[in-house]
C-alpha positions in Angstrom: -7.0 -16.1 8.8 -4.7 -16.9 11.9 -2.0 -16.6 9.5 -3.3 -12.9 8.9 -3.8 -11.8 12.8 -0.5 -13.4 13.5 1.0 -11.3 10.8 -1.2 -7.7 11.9 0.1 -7.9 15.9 3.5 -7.8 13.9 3.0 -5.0 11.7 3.9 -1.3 12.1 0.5 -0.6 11.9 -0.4 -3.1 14.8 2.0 -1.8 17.1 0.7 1.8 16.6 4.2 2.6 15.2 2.6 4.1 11.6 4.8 5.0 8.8 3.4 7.8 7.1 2.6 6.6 3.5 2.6 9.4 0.8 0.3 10.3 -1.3 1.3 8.2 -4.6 1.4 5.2 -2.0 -2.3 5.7 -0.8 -3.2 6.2 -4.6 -1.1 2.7 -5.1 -3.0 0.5 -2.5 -6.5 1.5 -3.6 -5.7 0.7 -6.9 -4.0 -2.8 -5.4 -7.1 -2.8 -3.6 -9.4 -2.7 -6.6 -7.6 -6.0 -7.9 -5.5 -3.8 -10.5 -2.6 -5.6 -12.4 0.8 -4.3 -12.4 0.3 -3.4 -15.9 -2.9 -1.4 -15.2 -1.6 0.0 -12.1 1.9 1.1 -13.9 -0.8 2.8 -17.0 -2.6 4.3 -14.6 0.3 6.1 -12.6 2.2 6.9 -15.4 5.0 5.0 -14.8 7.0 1.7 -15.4 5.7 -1.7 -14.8 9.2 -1.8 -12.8 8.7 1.0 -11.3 5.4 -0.2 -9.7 7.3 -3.3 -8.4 9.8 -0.8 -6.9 7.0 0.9 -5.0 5.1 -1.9 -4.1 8.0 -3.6 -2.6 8.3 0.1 -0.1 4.8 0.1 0.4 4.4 -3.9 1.7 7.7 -3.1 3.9 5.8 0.0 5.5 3.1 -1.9 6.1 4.6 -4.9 7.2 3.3 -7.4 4.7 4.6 -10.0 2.5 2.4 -10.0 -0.8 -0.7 -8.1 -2.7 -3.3 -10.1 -1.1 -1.5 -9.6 2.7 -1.6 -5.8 2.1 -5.5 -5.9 0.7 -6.8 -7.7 3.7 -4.9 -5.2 5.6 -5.8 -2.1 4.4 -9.7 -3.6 4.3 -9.2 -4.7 7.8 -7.8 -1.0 9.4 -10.7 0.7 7.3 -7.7 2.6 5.2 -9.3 1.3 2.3 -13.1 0.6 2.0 -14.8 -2.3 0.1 -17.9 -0.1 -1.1 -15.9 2.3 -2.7 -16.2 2.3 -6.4 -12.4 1.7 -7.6 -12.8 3.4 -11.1 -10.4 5.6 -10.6 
C-alpha cells in the first residue's frame, strides 16, 4: 500500500493534471475493474486480444500506472469506478 500512495502523488490524476479518457477507455477499465481477462475484455469490445493490449497499454500511461491491478486500485480509490456496481456488462 505505500507502494500504491507513492505511485498516486505521481500520477496525472494525483497532480490534478487529468487526461481525459474516452469513452471506449472508461468502458475498458470497468470491465478491467470487474476482473475481465484480455480474452473476455477483447469479446466483449469487439475487437482483438492485441488490440486490447494496445489500449490497455494508452489507458495505464494516462493514468499513470504500471499494471491491471495498479490501475484497479486506482480507479477504486478516485471513486471512477465503484466496487458495488454489478460488472455484468
Amino acid at each position: 500500500m505505500r507502494g500504491y500512495d507513492r505511485m498516486r502523488r505521481h500520477t496525472p490524476e494525483g497532480r490534478g493534471g487529468v487526461e481525459p479518457l474516452s469513452r471506449r477507455e472508461v468502458f475498458l477499465r470497468r470491465l478491467l475493474a470487474a476482473g475481465r481477462s484480455n480474452r473476455e475484455i477483447a469479446a466483449e469490445m469487439g475487437l482483438a486480444e492485441s488490440s486490447i493490449k494496445n489500449n490497455l497499454s494508452t489507458l495505464f500511461q494516462k493514468i499513470g500506472v504500471r499494471d491491471r491491478t495498479q490501475a484497479v486500485l486506482f480507479a477504486f480509490s478516485t471513486g471512477s469506478v465503484s466496487r458495488s456496481v454489478d460488472y455484468a456488462i
